[in-house]
VEXVEXFI-149105 format. One record per residue: residue in three letters; y negated, z, x negated of N, C-alpha, C in turn. Coordinates in steps of 0.05 Angstrom, whole numbers, plus 5000, padded with zeros to 4 digits. Each point is the difference from the previous one (the first is absolute). Layout:
N
alaYZXYZXYZX/...
***
This chain:
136
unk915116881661500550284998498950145024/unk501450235005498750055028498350244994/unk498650085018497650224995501950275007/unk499050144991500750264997498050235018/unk500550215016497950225002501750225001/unk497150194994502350275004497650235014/unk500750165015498650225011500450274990/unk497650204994500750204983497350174992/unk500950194991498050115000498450024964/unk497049984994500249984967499550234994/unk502750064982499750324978499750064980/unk498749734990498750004972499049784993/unk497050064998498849724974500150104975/unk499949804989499750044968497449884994/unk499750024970497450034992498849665000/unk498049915003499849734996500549904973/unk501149864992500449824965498949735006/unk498849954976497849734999501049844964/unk499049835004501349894965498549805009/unk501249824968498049785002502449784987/unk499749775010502149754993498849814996/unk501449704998497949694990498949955034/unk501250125026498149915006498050115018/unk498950274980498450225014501150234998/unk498350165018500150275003501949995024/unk502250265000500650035020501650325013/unk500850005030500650384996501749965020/unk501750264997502050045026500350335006/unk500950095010500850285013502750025020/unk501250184980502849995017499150245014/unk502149955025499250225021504150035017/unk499950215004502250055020499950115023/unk501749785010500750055035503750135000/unk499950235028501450185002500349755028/unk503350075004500949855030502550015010/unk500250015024502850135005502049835002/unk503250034983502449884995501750145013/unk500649965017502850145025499150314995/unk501450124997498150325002499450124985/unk499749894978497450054974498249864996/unk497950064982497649904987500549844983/unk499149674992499949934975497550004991/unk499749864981497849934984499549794982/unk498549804998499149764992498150034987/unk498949934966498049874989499449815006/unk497449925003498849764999497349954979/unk500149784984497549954995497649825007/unk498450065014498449895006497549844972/unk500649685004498849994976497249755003/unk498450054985498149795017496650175006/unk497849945001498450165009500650005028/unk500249765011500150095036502550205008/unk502349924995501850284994499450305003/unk498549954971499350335005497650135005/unk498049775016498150055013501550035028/unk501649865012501750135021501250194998/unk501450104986501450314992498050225001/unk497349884987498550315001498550065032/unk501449775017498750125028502350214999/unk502350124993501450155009500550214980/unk500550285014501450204986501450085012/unk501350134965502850205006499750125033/unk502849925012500350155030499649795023/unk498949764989499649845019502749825004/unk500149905025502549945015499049684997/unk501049724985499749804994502549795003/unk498549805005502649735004499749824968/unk502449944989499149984980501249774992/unk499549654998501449735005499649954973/unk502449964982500249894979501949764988/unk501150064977501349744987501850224982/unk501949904987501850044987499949834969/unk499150124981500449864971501450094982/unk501549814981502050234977500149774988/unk499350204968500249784977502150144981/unk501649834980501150104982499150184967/unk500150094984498650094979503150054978/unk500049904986502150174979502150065019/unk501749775014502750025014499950245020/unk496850145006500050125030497549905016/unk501350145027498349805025497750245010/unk498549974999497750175017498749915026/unk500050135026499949835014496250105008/unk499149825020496750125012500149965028/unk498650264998498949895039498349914998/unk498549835008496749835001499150045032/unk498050165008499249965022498049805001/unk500049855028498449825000498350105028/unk500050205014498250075018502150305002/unk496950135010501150355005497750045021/unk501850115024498550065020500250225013/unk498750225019500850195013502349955019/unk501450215001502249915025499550025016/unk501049765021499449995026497249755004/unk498749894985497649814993501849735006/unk499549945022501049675012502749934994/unk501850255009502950035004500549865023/unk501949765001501449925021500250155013/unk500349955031502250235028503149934982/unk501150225003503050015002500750004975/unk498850064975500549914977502050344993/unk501949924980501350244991498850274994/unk500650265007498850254993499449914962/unk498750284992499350004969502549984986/unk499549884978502049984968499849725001/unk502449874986500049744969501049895033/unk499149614997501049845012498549744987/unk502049825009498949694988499049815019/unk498549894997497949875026501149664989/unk499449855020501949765000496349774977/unk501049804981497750024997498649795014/unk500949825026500049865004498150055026/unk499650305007497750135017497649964983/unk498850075023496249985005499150164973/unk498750014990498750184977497549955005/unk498050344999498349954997498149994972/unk501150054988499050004973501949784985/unk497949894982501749814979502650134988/unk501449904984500850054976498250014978/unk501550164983498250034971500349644989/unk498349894984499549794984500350064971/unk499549874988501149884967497750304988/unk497349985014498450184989501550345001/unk501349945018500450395002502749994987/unk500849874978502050024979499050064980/unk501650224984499250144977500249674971/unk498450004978500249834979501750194985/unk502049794983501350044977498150084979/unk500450134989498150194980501850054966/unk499249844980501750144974499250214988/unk497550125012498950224987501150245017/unk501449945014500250275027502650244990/unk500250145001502250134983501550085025/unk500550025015501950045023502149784995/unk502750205015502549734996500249905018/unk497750035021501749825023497149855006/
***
């Protein structure tokens, strides 16, 4: 699967949510990034989920201008699809940007480039939970 980033500005966190599952405690905070689509604005949720996640998220606020490299997930529920953004690193823009790399907004990075940061592992996946009352 290839990596994903997007450049943008964040125009909203949300509040942190924490729960508890079989295996632990755990929290996320959705937050949105604003970014420019041919000559409008879009906008993207993401949830950041994980303590390191959103111990990286709270270096930033609303207004700050961020690069934001994630993943793409979608599960089914009752014959509908919900899809997630999962970031796996969020950085200021402009923080060890290639020369020549595309102006700001959505592009797909080849994944077969350099990374400096891992991928997420088995740990930074949410557990199946039967007590969780969410449908997705």
């Amino acid at each position: 699967m290839a990596n994903l980033e997007i450049e943008g500005k964040i125009s909203q966190k949300l509040q942190i949510v924490s729960g508890q599952s079989a295996r632990g405690e755990w929290r996320k905070q959705d937050f949105v990034v604003e970014f420019p689509d041919g000559n409008f604005t879009s906008q993207a949720c993401f949830t950041a989920f994980g303590d390191d996640r959103v111990n990286e998220l709270g270096r930033f606020q609303v207004g700050d201008m961020v690069k934001v490299s994630f993943n793409v997930r979608a599960r089914e529920y009752n014959g509908r699809w919900y899809n997630d953004l999962r970031p796996w690193r969020i950085s200021p823009v402009g923080e060890s940007a290639p020369a020549g790399q595309a102006p700001q907004g959505f592009r797909q990075t080849s994944p077969a480039g350099p990374q400096t940061v891992p991928a997420p592992g088995l740990a930074d996946i949410p557990a199946e939970s039967s007590d969780d009352d969410l449908p997705f």
